[in-house]
N, C-alpha and C positions, 0 to 999 in steps of 0.2 A: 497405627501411628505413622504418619507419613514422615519420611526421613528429611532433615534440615541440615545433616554435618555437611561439611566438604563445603561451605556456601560461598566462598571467595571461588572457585572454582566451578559451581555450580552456575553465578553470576557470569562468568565470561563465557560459560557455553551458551547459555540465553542469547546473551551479550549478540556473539557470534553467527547463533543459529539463524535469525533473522533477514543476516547479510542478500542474501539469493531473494528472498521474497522482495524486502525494501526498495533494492535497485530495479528487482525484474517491475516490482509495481509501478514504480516513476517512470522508465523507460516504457514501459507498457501505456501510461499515459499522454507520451509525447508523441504516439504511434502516430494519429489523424496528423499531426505536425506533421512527423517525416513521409506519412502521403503525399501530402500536399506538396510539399516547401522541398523537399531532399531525395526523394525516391526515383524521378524521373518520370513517373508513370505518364503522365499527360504527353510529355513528348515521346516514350517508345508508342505508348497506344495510338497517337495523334489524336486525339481526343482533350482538347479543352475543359478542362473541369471534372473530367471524370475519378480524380483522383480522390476529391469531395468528395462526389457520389458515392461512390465503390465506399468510402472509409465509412457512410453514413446508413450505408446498406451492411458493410461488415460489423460496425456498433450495433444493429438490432437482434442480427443474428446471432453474434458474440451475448448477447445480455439472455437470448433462448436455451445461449449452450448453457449459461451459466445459473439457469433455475433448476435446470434437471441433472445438470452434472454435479453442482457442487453437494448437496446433499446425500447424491448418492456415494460420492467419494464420503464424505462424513460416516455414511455407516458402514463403510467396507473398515475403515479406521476403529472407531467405535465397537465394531464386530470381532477383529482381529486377535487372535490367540497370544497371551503371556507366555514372554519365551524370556532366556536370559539377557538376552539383549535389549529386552524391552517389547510394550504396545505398538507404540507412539515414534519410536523412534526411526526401526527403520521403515514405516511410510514416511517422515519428516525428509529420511536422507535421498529416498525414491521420487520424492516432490522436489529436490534439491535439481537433481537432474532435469527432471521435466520441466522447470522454468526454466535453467541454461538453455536447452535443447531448443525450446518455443520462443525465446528471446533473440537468440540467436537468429533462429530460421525465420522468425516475423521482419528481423532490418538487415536480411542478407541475403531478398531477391533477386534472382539472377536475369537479366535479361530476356533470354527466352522466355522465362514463365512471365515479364511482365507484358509483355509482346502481344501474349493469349489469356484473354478473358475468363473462358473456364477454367483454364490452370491457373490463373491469377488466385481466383477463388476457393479452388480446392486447398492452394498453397497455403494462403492464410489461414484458412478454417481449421486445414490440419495441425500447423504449428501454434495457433490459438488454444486448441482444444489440448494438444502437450502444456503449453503453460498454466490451462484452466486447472487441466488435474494436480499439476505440483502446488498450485497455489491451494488448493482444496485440502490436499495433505501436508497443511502447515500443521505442526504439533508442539506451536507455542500453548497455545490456551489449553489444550491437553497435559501437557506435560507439568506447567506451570499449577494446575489443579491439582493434578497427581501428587507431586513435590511435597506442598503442603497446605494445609486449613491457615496456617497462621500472619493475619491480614500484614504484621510486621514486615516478616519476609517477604513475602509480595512484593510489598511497597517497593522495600530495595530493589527487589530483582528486576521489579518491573520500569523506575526510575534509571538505574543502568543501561537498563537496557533499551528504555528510549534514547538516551544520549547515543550511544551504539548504532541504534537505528539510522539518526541524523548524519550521523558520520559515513553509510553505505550508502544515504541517499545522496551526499556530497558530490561522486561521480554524475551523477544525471544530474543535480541539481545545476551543477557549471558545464553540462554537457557539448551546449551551444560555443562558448569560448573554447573549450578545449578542441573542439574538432575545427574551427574556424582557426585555430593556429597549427592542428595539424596538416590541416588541409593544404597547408600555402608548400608545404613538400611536396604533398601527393597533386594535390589539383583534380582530383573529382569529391566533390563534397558527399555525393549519395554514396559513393564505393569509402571514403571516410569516417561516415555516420556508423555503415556498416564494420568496419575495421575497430573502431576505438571501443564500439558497443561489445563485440564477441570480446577482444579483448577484457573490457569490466566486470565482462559478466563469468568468466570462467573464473576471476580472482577472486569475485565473492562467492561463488560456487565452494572453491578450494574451502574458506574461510568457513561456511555454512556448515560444511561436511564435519570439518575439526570440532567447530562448536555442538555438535549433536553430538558428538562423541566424549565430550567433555561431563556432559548429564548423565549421571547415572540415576537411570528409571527405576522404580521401586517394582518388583516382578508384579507382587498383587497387594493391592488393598486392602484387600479382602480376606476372611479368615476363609479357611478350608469349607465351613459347616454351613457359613451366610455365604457363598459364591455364587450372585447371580446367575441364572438358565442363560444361553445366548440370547444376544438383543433381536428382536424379530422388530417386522417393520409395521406392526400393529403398535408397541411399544414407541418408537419414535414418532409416530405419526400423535399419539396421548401428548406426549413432553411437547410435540409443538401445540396443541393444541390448549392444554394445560397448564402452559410455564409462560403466563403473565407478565412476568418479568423482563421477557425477552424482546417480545413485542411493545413495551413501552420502553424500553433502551434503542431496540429497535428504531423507533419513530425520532430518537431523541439525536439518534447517532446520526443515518442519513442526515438529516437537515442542515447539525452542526457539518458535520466532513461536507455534502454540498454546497453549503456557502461558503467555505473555506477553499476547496476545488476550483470552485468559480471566480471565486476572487484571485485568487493565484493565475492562473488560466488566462482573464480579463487584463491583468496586471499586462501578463507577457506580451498578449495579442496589440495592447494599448502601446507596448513601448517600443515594439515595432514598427508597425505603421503611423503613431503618432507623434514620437519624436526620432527616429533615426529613415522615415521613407520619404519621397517624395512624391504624394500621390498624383501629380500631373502626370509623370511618368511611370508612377508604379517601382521605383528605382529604391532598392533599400541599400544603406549605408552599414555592410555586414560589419565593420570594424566597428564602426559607432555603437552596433547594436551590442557585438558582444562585449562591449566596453559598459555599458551601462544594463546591461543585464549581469554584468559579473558584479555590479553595486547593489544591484536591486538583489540577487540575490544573498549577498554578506549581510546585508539588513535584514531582512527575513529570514536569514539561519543563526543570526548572534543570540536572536533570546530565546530559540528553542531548545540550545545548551544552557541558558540558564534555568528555565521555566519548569523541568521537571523536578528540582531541587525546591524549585518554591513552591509549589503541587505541593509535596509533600508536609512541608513548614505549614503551609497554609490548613492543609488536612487534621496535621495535630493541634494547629490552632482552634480551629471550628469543630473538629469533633466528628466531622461526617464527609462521608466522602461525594454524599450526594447533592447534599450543599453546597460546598466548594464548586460541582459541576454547575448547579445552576446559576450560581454568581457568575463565573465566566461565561455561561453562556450567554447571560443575557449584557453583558460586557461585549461579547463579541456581533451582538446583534445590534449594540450602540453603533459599535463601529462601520459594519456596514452600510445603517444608514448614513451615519456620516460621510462615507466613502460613495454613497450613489448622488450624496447633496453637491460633495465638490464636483462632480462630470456634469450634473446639472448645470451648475452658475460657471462652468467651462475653466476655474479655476486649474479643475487635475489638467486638462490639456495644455493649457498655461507654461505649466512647472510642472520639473519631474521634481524637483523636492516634494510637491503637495504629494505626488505617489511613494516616495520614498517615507515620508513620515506616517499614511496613511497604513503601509508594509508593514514598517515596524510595530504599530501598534497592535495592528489584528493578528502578527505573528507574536504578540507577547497574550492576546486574548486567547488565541485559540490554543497555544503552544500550553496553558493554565488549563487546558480539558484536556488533551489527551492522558495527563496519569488516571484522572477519577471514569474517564470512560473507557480505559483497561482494566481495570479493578474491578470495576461494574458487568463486564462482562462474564468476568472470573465468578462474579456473584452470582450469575445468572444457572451456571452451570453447577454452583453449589447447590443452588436450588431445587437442579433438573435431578442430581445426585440425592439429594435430602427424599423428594419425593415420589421417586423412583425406585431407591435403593439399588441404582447403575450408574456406572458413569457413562454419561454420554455430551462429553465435552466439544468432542469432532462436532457433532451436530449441531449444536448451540454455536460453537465457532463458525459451521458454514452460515449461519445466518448472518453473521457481523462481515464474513468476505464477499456473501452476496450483497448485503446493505453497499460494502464499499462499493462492489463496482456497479452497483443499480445509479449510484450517485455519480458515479464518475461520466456515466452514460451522459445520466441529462445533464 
């Protein structure tokens, strides 16, 4: 019987747990940015463009680490001995660290190493590959399995703990304005970028660690008499081959989080160069810009604090949680065409309203899938569980953090 007391408390270690992945995710996404735009590398290297390059070469290799690393961290997790402290937990708090550690060392190159090409490279790969592993030993979806069968609880935990999420991604998400007003103290933007980022990231570090401590893991699920053999990797290699389920969520998830990446992405690059540069000169208007990305942002994060609460409403209305996904999804695939028709007829470049209203809508479409494709993954792993008779949630989860950063890639 999986234990449910303590749930007001249980709910903010979730809550919290998060924090380190969330932030390390988004700033991990701005990485090609800060090559490019804040790192300096073109002018220490002398080299013209290579900052691109380098970042477009480090995305292929990053996406090699991350087919053969993340799965294998999944079963060292999934493998791991019951002890009083828990499975799940202290990999969650050992993955805590190694995203600090990789977040850190990925926006706090130092000079010399940008100087030199092969130590450029080793630098990256190595604090990549630190971030790869802590993200790999996330033990949300583990833990959250563990917890309980009962879809109820879920829901809350999982509803919470979206809003929570949005709130960690808050720092990166207004990253550009805040360092553009710290900057005018300091006056090197890339030594900046670096400062304010170690900064955020040790505080949600902190925050991560509390909240994993806050769970209490259940030792074993398991009665003495049914306690699974250890997991070998003949056994996970069945559950992927076997667990159906995975692979069409799979297919369902990349698409939705790709067009949503892209469109976010698209948004930024657009309000850059389209309304705050002057492409004769190449000259950006940094005040302008951070002035109108901190709008564009406030619109795109107002209805993801509401939209998990309507997830939910919506759920018990309809009955299914799979249904709910596909209504918004294809809600949000309204939206996008709509969103490639205005750049067509030149209206989005026109008006930053037409971008601001087109934000808001696909952050209210897409902000309506993330509870039912958390849920859905939870489901997945019940399944892997049902017909297995193991838990093997890590594994099932590295599939959904490989999905994410497959997407992030293209």
């Amino acid at each position: 019987m999986k234990q449910t007391s303590g749930l007001t408390k249980t709910i903010i270690g979730f809550s919290l747990m998060s924090f380190a992945h969330t932030f390390g995710s988004v700033m991990y996404g701005m990485f090609m940015q800060y090559l490019t735009d804040y790192s300096g590398i073109d002018a220490t290297v002398g080299i013209i463009g290579f900052a691109a390059t380098f970042g477009t070469v480090i995305l292929l290799l990053t996406r090699i680490i991350d087919g053969v690393d993340d799965p294998i961290q999944a079963f060292i997790m999934d493998s791991g001995k019951e002890t009083k402290f828990g499975k799940y937990r202290k990999y969650t708090i050992l993955g805590i660290f190694c995203i600090a550690a990789g977040i850190i060392g990925l926006f706090a190159m130092p000079k010399t190493v940008k100087a030199h090409i092969p130590l450029l490279y080793i630098w990256v790969l190595f604090f990549y590959l630190l971030y790869d592993i802590g993200t790999a030993w996330n033990g949300t979806g583990p833990l959250l399995q563990k917890y309980t069968y009962d879809a109820g609880v879920r829901t809350k935990i999982v509803a919470v703990m979206r809003v929570a999420l949005i709130v960690a991604a808050l720092p990166a998400t207004f990253f550009i304005p805040v360092i553009t007003g710290v900057n005018k103290s300091i006056g090197d933007i890339g030594k900046t970028y670096s400062i304010v980022c170690a900064l955020f990231m040790v505080i949600v570090a902190v925050l991560s660690v509390l909240g994993v401590l806050l769970i209490k893991e259940p030792e074993n699920k398991y009665s003495e008499e049914h306690t699974p053999e250890k997991l070998r990797v003949k056994d996970a290699l069945v559950m992927f081959k076997s667990n159906k389920p995975v692979w069409i969520h799979s297919i369902g998830f990349i698409l939705q989080e790709f067009s949503a990446t892209i469109s976010t992405i698209v948004m930024v690059y657009f309000l850059k160069w389209v309304y705050c540069a002057d492409l004769s000169t190449g000259i950006v208007d940094n005040d302008q810009y951070a002035h109108l990305y901190t709008i564009l942002t406030v619109v795109g994060v107002i209805p993801t604090f509401v939209c998990p609460f309507l997830s939910i409403a919506a759920i018990k209305k309809i009955g299914s949680v799979d249904k709910v996904l596909k209504t918004f999804l294809l809600m949000s695939g309204i939206g996008y065409v709509v969103f490639f028709l205005t750049y067509l007829t030149g209206l989005l470049q026109a008006s930053f309203a037409v971008c601001l209203v087109m934000r808001f809508f696909l952050a209210i479409a897409n902000g309506m899938t993330t509870i039912p494709m958390m849920l859905l993954w939870t489901e997945c792993s019940d399944y892997a569980e049902y017909t297995s008779g193991r838990s093997m949630t890590a594994l099932v989860s590295s599939v959904e953090h490989l999905m994410s950063k497959m997407q992030m890639a293209f």
